[in-house]
TORTOR-289096 format. One record per residue: residue in one letter; z, x, y of N, C-alpha, C, O, CB in turn. Coordinates in pm, whole numbers, plus 50000, padded with zeros to 5 digits. Glycine has a CB too. Example, Ala and Ser with C-alpha at 12.3 -4.5 7.8 and 13.67 -1.06 7.14 Angstrom:
<nodes>
   res     nc3     nc1     nc2    cac3    cac1    cac2     cc3     cc1     cc2     oc3     oc1     oc2    cbc3    cbc1    cbc2
     a   50780   51319   49431   50780   51230   49550   50780   51320   49670   50846   51424   49668   50905   51131   49553
     s   50708   51285   49775   50714   51367   49894   50787   51290   50003   50804   51341   50114   50572   51408   49940
</nodes>
This chain:
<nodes>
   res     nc3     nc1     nc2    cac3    cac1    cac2     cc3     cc1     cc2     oc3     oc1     oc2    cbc3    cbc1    cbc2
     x   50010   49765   50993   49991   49839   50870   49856   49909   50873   49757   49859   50925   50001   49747   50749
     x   49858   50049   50802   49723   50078   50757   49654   50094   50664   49709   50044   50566   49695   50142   50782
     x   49559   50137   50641   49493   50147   50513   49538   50146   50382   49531   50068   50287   49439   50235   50513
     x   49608   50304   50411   49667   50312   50278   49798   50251   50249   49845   50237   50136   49678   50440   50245
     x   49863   50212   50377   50001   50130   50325   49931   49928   50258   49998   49850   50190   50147   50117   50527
     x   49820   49908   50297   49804   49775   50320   49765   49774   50113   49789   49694   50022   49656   49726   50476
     x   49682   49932   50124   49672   49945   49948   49736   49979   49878   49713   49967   49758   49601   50003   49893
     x   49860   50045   49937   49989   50032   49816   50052   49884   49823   50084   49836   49714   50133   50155   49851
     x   50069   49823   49913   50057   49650   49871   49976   49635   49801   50038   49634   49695   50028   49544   49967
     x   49871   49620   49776   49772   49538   49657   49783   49620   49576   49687   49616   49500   49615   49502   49676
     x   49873   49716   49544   49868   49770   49413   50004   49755   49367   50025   49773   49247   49818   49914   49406
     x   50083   49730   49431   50219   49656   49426   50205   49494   49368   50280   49426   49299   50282   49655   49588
     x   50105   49475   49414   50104   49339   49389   50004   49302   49230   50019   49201   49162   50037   49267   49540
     x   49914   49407   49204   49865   49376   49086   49927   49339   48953   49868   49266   48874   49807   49458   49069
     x   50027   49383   48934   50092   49433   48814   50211   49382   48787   50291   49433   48708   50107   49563   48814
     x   50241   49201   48898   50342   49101   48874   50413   49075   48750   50327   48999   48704   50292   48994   48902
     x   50486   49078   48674   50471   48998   48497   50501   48844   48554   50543   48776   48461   50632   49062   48339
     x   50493   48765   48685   50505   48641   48677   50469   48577   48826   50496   48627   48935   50642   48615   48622
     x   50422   48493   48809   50339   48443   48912   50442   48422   49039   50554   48379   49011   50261   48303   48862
     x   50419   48442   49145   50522   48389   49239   50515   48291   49318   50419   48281   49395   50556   48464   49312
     x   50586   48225   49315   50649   48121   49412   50540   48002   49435   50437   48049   49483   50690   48197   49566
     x   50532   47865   49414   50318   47868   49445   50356   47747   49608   50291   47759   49712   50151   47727   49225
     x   50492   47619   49589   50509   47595   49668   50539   47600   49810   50558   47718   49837   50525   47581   49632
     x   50549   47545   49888   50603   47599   50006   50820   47559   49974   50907   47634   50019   50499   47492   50170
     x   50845   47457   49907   50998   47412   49909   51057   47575   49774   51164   47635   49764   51020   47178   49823
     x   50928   47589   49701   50977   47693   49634   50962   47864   49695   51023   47968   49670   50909   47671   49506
     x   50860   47831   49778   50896   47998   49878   51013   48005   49959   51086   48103   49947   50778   48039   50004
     x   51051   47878   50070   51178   47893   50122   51296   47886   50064   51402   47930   50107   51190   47827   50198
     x   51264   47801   49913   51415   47838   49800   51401   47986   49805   51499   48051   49842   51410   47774   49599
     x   51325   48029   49783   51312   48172   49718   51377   48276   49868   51468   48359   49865   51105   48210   49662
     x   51320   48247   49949   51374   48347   50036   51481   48366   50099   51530   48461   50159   51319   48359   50108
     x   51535   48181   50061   51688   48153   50104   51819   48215   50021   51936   48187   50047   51705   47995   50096
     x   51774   48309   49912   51859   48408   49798   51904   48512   49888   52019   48555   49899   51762   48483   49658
     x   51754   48565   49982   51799   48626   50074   51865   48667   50193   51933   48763   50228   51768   48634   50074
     x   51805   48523   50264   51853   48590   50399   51856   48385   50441   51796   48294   50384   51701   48748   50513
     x   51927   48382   50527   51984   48228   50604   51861   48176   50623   51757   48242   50621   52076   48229   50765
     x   51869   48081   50637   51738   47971   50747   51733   48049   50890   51622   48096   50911   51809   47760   50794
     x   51823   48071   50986   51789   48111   51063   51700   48288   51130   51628   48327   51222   51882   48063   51085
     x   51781   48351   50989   51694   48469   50975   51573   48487   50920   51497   48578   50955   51748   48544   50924
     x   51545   48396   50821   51384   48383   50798   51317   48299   50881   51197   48300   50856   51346   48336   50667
     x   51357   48200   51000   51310   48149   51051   51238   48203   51180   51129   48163   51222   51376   48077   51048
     x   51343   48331   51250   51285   48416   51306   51204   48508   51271   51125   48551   51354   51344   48453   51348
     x   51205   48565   51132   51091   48642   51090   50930   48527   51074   50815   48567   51092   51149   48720   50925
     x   50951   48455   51055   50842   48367   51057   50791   48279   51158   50676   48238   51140   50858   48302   50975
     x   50857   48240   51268   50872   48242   51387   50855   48115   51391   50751   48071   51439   50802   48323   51464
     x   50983   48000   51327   51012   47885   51406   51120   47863   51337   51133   47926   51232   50914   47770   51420
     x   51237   47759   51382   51339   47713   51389   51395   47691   51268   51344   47626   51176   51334   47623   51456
     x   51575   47782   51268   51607   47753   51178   51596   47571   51067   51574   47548   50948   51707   47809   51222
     x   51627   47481   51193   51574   47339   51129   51447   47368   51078   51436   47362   50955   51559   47212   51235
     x   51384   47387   51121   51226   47355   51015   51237   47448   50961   51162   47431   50865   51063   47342   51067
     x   51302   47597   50945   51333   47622   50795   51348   47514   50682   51261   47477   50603   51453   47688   50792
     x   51513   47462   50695   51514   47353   50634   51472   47238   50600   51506   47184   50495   51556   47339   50645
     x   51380   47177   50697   51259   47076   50674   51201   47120   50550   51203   47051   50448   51142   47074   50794
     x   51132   47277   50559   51051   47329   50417   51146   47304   50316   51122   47232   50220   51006   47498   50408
     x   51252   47361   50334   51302   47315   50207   51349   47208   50131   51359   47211   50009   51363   47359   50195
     x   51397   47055   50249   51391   46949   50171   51288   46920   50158   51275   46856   50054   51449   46857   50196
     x   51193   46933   50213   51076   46875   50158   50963   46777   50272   50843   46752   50260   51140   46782   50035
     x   51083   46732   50402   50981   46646   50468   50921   46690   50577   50888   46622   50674   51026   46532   50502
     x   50905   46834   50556   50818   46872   50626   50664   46968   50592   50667   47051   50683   50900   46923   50697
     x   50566   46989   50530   50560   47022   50398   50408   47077   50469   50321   47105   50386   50582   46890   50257
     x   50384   47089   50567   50263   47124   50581   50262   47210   50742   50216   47160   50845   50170   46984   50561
     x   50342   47392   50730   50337   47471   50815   50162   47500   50888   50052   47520   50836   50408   47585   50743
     x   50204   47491   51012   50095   47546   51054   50027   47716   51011   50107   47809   51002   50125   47529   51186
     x   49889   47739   50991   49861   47821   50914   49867   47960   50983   49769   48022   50941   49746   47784   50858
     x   49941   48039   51072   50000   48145   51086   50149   48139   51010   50194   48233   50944   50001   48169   51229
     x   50211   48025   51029   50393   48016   50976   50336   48067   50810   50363   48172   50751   50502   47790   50985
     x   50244   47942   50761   50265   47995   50623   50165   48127   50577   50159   48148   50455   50237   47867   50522
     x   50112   48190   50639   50062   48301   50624   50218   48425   50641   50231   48513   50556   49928   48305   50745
     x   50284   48416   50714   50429   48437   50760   50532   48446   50640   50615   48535   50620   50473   48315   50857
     x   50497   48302   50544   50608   48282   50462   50546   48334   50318   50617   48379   50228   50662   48119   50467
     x   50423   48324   50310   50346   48408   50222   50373   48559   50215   50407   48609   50108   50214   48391   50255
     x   50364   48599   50277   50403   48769   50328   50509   48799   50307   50534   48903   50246   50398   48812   50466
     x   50611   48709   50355   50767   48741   50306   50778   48738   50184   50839   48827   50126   50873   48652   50348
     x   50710   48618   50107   50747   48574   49950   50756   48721   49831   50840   48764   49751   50597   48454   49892
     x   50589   48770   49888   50532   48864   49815   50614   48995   49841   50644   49064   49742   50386   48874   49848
     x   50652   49035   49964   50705   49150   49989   50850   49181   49906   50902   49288   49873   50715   49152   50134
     x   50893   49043   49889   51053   49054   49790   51022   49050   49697   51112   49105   49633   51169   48958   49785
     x   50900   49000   49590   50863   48944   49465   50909   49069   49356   50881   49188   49372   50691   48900   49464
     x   50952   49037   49294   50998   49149   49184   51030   49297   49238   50968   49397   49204   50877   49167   49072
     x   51100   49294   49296   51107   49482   49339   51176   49558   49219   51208   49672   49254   51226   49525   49501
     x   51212   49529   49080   51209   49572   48997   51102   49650   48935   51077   49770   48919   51243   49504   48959
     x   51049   49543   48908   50904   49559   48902   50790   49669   48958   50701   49725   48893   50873   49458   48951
     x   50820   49680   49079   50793   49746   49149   50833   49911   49152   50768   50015   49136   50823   49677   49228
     x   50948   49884   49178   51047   50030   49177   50981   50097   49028   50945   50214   49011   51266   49991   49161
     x   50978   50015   48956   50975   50086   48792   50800   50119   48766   50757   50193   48677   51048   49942   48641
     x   50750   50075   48824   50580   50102   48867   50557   50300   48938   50496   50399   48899   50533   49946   49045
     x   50652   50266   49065   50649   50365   49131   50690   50443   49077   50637   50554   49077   50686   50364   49223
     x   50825   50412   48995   50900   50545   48950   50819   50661   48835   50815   50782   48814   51045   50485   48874
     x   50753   50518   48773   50682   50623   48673   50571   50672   48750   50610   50782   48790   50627   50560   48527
     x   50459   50654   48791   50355   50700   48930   50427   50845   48917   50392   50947   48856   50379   50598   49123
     x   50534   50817   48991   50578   50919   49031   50624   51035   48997   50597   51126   49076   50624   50895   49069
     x   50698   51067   48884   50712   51137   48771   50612   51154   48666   50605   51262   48608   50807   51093   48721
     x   50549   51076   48641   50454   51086   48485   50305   51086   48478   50227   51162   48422   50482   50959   48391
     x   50283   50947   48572   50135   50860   48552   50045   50925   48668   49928   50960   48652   50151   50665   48578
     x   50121   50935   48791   50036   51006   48896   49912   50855   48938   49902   50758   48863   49945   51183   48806
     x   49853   50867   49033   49738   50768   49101   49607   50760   49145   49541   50821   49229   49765   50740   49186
     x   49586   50669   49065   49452   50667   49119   49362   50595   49239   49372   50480   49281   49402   50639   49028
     x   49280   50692   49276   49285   50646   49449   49098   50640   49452   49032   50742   49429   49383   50812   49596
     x   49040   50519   49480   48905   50517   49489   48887   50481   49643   48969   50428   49718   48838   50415   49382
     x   48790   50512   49662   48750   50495   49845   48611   50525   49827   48559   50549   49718   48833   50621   49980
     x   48530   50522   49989   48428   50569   50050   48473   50560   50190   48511   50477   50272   48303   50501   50017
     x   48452   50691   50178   48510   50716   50377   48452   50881   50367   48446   50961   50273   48768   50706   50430
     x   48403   50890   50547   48379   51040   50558   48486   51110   50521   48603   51071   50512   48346   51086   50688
     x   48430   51239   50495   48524   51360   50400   48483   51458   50495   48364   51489   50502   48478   51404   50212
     x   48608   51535   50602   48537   51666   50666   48644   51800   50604   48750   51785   50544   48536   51653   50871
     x   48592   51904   50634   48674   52038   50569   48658   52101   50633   48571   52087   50719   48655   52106   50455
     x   48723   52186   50625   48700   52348   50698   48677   52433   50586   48750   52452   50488   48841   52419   50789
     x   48579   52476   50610   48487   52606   50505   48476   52702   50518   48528   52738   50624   48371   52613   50480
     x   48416   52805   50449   48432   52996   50516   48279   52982   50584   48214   52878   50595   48442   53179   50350
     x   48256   53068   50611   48115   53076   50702   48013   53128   50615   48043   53212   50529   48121   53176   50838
     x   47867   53077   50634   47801   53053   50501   47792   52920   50439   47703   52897   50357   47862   53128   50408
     x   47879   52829   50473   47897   52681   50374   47902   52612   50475   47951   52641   50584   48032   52648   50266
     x   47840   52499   50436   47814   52350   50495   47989   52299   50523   48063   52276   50428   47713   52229   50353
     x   48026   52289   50642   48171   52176   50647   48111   52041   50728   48195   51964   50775   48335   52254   50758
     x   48014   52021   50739   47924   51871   50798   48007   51773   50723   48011   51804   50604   47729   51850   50749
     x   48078   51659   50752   48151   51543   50733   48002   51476   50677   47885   51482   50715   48243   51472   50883
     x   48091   51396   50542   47984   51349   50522   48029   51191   50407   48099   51206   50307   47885   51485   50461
     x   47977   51063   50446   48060   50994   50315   48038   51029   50193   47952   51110   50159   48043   50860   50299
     x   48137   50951   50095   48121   50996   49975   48220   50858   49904   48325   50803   49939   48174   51172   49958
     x   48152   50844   49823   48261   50745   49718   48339   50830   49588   48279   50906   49511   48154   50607   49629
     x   48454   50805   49584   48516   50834   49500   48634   50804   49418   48747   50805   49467   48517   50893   49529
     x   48617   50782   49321   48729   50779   49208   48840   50915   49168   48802   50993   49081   48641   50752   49074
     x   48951   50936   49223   48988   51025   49183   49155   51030   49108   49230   50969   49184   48957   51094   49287
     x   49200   51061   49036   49320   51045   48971   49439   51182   49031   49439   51300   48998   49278   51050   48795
     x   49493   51139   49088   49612   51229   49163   49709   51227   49060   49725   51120   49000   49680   51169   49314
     x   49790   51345   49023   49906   51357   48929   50001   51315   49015   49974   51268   49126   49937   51496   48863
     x   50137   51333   48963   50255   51238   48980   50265   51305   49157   50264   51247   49266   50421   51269   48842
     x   50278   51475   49112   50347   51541   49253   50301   51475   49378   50386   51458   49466   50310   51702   49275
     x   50137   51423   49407   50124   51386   49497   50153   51202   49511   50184   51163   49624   50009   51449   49520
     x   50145   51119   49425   50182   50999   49465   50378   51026   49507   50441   50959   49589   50134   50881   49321
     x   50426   51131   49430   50610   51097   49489   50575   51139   49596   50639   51072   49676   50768   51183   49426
     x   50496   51227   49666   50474   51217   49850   50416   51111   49924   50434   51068   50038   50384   51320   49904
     x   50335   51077   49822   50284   50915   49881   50407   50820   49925   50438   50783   50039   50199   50818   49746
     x   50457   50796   49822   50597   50698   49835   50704   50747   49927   50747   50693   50029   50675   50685   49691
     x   50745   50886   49857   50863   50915   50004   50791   50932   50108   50846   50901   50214   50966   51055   50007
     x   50662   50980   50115   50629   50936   50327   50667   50800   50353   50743   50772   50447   50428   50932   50396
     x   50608   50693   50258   50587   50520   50295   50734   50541   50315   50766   50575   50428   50520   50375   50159
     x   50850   50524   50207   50987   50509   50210   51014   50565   50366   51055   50487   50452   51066   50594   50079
     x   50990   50689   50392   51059   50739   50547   51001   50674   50642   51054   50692   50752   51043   50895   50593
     x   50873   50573   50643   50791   50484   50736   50693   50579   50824   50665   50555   50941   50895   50392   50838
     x   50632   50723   50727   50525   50778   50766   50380   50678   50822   50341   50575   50765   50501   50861   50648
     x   50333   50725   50915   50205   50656   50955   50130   50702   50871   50145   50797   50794   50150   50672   51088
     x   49972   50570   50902   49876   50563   50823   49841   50726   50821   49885   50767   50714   49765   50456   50871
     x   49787   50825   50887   49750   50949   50903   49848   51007   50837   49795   51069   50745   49729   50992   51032
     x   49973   51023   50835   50026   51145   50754   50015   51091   50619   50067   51176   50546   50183   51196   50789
     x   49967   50975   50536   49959   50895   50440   49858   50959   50426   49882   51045   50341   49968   50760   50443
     x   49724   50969   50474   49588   50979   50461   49593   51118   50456   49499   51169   50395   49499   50914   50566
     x   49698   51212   50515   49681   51368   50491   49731   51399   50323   49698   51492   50250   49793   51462   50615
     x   49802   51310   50304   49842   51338   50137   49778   51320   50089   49743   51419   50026   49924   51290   50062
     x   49693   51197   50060   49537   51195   49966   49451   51279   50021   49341   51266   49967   49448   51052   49960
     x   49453   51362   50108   49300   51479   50138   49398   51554   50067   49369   51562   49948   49220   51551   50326
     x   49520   51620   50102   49550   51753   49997   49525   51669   49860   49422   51703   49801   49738   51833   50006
     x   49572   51607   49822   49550   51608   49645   49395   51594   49613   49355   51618   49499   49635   51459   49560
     x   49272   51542   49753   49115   51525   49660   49111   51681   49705   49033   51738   49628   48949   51389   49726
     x   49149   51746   49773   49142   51874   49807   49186   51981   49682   49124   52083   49651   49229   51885   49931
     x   49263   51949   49643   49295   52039   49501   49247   52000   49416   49177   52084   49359   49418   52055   49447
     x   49246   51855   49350   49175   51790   49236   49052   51789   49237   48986   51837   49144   49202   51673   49218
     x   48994   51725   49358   48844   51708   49348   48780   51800   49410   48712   51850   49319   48796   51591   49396
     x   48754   51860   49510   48721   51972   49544   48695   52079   49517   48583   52129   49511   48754   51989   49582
     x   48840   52148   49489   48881   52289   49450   48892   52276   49294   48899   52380   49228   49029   52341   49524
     x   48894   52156   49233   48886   52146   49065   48992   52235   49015   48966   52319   48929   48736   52199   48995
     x   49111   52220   49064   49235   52264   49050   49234   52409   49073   49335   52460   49023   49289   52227   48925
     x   49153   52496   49132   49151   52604   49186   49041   52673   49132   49036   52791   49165   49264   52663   49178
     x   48953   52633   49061   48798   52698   48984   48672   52676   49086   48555   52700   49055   48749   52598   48818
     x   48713   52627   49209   48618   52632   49243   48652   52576   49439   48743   52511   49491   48528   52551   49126
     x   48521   52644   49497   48556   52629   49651   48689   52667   49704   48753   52599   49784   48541   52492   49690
     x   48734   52797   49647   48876   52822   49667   48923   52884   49831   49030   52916   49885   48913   52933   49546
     x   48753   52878   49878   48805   52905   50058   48834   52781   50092   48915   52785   50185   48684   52968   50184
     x   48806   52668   50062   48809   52549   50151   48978   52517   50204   49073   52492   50130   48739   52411   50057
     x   48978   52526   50347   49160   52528   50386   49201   52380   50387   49292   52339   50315   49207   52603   50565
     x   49123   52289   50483   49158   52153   50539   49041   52069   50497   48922   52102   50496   49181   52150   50703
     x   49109   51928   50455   49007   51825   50408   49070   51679   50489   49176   51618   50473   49003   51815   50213
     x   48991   51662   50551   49030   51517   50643   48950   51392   50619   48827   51393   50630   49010   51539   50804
     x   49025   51273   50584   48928   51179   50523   48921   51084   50667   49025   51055   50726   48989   51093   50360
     x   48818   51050   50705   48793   50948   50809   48733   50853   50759   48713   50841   50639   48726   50984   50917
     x   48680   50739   50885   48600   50616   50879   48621   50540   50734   48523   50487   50683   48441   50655   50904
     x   48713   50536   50685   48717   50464   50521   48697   50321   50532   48759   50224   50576   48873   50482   50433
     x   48547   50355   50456   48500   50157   50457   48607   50069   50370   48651   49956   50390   48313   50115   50358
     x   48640   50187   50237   48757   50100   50149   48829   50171   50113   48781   50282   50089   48729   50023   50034
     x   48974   50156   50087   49015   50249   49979   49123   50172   49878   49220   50122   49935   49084   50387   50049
     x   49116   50160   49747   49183   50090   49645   49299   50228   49599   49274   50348   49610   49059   50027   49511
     x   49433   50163   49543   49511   50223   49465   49557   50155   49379   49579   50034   49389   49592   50274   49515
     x   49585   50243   49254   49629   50189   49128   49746   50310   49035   49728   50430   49014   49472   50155   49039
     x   49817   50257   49012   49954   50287   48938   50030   50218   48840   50135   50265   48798   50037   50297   49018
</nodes>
């Protein structure tokens, strides 16, 4: 995963209405709605039996990659209602907000500084660009074509100030990002 997919998880994950799963006999109940013992056992990478160990109970203490494994699964199914109905509005209505510090480079007309340079920022993207956010993630776009959608939208929003201003600037490329948070 990258950056920005690892922060549409934690922004997926903020906005639960209910706590998930806290056991280990209640994460493998939970994932057993889904998919067999033996298919979560290979995603987590040990034996359908000690699937079932977790879930009666006498086995109760995964080594800490498995339950890092079964953690990951838990969360990734956890309410996708929830979820879907997060995005959907994002996407149509609410639009996203995207804070970072990472170099910012451009291409400029001649006369103007395009020197890469960091910068922290808070910026609020309307809907049009988070529904590209999501349908890239949905088609399993990489971190970079992810990261080209947030430079066009700080590129129009923050930049160009919706077109009042720096209206030569063509390309905005965000690199080295120490952080970047999303919220929807």
């Amino acid at each position: 995963m990258g950056d920005i997919d690892d922060a549409l998880e934690r922004a997926d994950r903020e906005h639960f209405t209910k706590a998930p799963p806290r056991t280990l006999q209640a994460r493998i109940r939970f994932l057993l709605k889904y998919q067999s013992a033996k298919e979560i056992g290979q995603q987590i990478g040990v034996t359908a039996d000690s699937v079932n160990r977790y879930r009666r109970g006498t086995r109760k203490h995964p080594p800490k990659d498995v339950a890092a494994h079964i953690e990951a699964a838990v969360l990734a199914r956890w309410q996708p209602q929830v979820r879907r109905r997060r995005q959907r509005h994002a996407a149509t209505t609410g639009g996203i907000t995207v804070e970072t510090r990472a170099r910012f480079g451009y291409t400029a007309p001649v006369g103007t500084t395009d020197d890469g340079r960091f910068r922290r920022l808070t910026v609020h993207l309307p809907a049009p660009f988070a529904r590209r956010l999501f349908d890239a993630r949905e088609a399993g776009a990489d971190d970079q074509r992810m990261r080209q959608i947030i430079a066009d939208g700080f590129k129009e929003i923050y930049f160009q100030d919706g077109g009042h201003r720096a209206t030569g600037l063509s390309d905005v490329e965000i690199n080295d990002i120490d952080y970047l948070d999303l919220e929807f």
